[in-house]
C-alpha positions in Angstrom: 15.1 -58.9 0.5 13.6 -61.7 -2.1 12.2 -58.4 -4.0 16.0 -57.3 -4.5 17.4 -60.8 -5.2 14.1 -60.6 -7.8 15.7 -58.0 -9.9 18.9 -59.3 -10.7 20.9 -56.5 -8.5 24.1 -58.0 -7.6 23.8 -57.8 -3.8 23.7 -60.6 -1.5 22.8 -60.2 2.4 24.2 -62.1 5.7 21.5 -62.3 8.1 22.3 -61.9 12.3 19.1 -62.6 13.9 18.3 -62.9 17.9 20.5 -59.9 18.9 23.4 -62.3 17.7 25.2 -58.1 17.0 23.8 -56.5 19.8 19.8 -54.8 20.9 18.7 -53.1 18.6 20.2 -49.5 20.2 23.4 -50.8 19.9 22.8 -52.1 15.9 21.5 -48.7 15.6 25.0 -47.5 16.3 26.8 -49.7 14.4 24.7 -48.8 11.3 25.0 -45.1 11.3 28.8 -45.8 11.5 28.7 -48.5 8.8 29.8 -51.4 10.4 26.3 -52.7 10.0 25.0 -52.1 6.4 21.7 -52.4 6.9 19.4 -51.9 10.0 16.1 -54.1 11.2 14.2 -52.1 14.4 11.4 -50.2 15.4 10.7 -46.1 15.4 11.3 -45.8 19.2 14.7 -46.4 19.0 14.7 -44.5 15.5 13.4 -41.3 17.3 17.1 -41.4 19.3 18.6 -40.1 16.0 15.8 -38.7 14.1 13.3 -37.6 17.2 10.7 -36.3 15.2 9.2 -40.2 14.4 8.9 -39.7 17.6 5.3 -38.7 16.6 4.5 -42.6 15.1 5.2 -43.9 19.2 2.9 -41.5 20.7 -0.8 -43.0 22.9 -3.1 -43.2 20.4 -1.9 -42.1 17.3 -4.2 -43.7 15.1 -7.9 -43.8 15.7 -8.3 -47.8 14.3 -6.6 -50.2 12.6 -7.7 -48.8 8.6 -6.0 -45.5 9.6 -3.1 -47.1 10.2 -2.7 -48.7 7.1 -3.7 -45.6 5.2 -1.5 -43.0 7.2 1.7 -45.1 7.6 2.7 -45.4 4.1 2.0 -41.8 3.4 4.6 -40.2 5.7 7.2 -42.6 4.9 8.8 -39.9 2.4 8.4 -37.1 5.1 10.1 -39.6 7.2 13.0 -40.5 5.2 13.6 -36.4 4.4 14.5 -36.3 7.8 17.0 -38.8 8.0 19.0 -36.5 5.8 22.3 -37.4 5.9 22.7 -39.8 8.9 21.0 -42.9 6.9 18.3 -43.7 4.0 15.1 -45.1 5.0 14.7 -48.2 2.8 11.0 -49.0 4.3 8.6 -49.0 6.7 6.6 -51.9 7.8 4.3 -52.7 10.7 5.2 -54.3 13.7 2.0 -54.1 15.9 -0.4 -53.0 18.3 0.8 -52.2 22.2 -1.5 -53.4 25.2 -1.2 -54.0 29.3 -0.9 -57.3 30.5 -0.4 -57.5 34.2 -0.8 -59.9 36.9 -4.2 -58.6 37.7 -7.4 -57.3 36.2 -6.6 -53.9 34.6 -9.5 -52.1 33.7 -8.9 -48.4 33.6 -6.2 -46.3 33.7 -6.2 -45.4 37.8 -6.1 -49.2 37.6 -2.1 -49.4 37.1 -1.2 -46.3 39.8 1.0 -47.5 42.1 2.3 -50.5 40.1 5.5 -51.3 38.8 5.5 -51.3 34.2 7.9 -52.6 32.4 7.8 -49.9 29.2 10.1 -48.7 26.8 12.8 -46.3 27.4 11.2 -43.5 25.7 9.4 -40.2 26.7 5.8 -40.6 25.7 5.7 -44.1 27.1 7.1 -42.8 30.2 4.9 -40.2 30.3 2.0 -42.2 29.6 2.2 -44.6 32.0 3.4 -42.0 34.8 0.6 -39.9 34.0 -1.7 -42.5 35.3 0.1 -43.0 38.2 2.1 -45.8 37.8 6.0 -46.4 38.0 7.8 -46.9 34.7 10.3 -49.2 34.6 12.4 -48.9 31.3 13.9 -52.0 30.3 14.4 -54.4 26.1 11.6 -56.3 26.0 14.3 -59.4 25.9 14.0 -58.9 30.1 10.3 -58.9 30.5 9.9 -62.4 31.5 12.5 -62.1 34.5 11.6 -58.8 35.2 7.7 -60.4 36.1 9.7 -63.5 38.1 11.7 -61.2 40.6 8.9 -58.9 40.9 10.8 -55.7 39.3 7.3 -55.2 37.2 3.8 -55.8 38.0 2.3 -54.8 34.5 3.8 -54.7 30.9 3.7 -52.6 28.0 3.9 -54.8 25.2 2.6 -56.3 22.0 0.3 -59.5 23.1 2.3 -62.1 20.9 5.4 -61.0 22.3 4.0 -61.3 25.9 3.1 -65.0 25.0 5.8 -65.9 22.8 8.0 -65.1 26.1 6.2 -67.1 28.7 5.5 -63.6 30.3 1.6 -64.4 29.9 2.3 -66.9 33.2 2.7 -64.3 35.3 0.9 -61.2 33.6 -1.8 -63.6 33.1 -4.2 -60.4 32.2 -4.3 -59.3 28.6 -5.9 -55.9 28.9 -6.9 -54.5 24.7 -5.9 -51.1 25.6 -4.3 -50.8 21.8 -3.0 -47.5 22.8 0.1 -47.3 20.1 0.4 -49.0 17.0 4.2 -49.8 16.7 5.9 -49.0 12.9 9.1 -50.8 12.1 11.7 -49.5 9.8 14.3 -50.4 7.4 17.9 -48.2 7.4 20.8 -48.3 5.4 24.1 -46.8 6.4 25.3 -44.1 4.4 28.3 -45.4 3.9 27.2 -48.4 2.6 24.9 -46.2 0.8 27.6 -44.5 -1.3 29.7 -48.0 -2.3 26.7 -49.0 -4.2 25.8 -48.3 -8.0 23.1 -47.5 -9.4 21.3 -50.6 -9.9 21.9 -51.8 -6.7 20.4 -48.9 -4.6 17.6 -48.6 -7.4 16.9 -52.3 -6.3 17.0 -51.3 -2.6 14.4 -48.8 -3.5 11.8 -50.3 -5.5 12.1 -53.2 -3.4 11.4 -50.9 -0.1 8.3 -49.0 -2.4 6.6 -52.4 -3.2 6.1 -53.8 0.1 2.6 -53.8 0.8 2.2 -52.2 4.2 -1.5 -52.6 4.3 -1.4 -56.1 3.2 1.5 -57.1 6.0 -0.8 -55.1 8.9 -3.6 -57.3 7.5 -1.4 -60.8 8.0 0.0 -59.5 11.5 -3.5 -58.4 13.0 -4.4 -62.3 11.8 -1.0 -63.5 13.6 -2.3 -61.5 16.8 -5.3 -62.9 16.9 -4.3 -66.4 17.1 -1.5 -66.1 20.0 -4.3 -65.1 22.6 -5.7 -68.6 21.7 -2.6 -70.0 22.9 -1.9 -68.0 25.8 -5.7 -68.7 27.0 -4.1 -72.2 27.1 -2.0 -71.6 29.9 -4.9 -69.5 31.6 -4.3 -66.3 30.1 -7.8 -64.3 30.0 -8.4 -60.9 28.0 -10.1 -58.4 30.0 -13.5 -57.0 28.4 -13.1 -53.0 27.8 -16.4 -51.1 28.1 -16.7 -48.2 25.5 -16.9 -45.7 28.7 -13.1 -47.7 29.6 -11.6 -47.8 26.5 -12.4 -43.7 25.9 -11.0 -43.4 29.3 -7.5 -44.6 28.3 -7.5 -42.5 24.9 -8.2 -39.5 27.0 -5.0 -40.4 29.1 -3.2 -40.7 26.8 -3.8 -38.0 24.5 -3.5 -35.8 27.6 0.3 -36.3 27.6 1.1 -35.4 23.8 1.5 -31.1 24.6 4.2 -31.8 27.2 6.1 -34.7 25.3 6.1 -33.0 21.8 6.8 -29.7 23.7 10.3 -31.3 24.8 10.9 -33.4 21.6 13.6 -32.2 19.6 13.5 -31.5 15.8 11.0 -29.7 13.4 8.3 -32.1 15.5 5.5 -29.4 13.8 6.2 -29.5 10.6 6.5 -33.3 10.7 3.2 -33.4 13.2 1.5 -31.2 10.3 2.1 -33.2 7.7 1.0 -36.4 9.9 -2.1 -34.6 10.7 -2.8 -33.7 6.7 -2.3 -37.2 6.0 -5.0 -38.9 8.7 -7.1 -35.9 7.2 -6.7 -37.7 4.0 -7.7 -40.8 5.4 -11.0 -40.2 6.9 
């Protein structure tokens, strides 16, 4: 927003952080009817209204790190053609890499069956984690911590800051570097905020949401991500060592699941996964 304040547009923003208007489902409501002009969030809950992004939230997506900062910023415009009239994809940023964490040692896959996961409410995530046996247990990250306290989850599915920024590393004590999806965040306008602005204020919006360097801010948050472990090892959290035999292991799980999911997603999900696909080609 400092980028658009930067070129003089005559727009000024009001900020509601912490949920202080609702999750981020429920802001993503309130946007597409314009009662929220602009919306903060990640793809998962974008894929409810556009489900071919669905792609970006599928086990092991990328193959590293570098291919994530290449492929990201090159289907943003196939992304925002698919909003098409429900909303206008300002930007895409990063918002970082998934792991296990669970109360015990997870090593492989077989390792979570018969345990309780907190996990996302979407399909692949679902399917993922049921595919390896293991009961998925949907629920906002906001309710991980309890959930571990009553015993509602065993395991989580969750970015490792956020597991220690919660206090859920207390219980889930076992950081497992599974790194099987790399979360995307986006910027949305509302289309009806969209259409009271001029021309110098949505060309602001724009440039603003082309400058952001995506490979730089996946640089500063892998940095960020590094240092929380160091804090959750305080408080005796311990990072399970992956062979290269285990870590294959859990790309093979998941890739197993993306036929059936992208089978059932709605949406021109082939086109969109072509056009993914062309772009990690162009990355290599």
């Amino acid at each position: 927003m400092d980028k658009v304040r930067e070129s003089g547009a005559d727009i000024e923003f009001e900020y509601f952080l912490n949920a202080q208007l609702g999750n981020q489902p429920d802001t993503l409501k309130s946007m597409l009817s314009g009662r929220v002009d602009i919306w903060i969030g990640v793809m998962p809950f974008l894929s409810a209204v556009t489900p071919e992004v669905t792609l970006f939230t599928m086990p092991y997506a990328f193959d590293n790190i570098d291919e994530v900062k290449c492929v990201v910023p090159k289907m943003k415009a196939p992304a925002a053609d698919l909003a098409g009239d429900k909303y206008k994809l300002l930007a895409v940023v990063p918002v970082g890499v998934q792991d296990v964490a669970a109360a015990e040692p997870i090593y492989k896959p077989e390792d979570l069956a018969g345990k309780k996961v907190r996990v996302a409410p979407l399909p692949s995530t679902m399917a993922f984690f049921g595919s390896v046996g293991a009961t998925a247990q949907p629920l906002p990250g906001a309710e991980t911590a309890s959930a571990l306290q009553t015993g509602l989850v065993e395991a989580v599915d969750l970015n490792p800051a956020f597991v220690v920024l919660t206090g859920s590393h207390k219980i889930a004590k076992y950081h497992t570097p599974t790194n099987h999806n790399y979360n995307i965040g986006a910027y949305a306008i509302s289309m009806r905020t969209w259409a009271k602005l001029d021309d110098a204020q949505k060309a602001a919006l724009i440039k603003a949401g082309d400058e952001l360097d995506f490979a730089k801010q996946v640089d500063e948050l892998a940095a960020f991500d590094r240092q929380v472990p160091a804090k959750g090892a305080a408080d005796g959290m311990e990072t399970v060592t992956l062979s290269a035999e285990d870590n294959e292991t859990w790309r093979q799980a998941g890739l197993a699941i993306w036929d059936k999911v992208l089978a059932d997603t709605p949406g021109d999900i082939s086109t969109f996964r072509a056009k993914f696909d062309a772009a990690k080609s162009e990355c290599k």
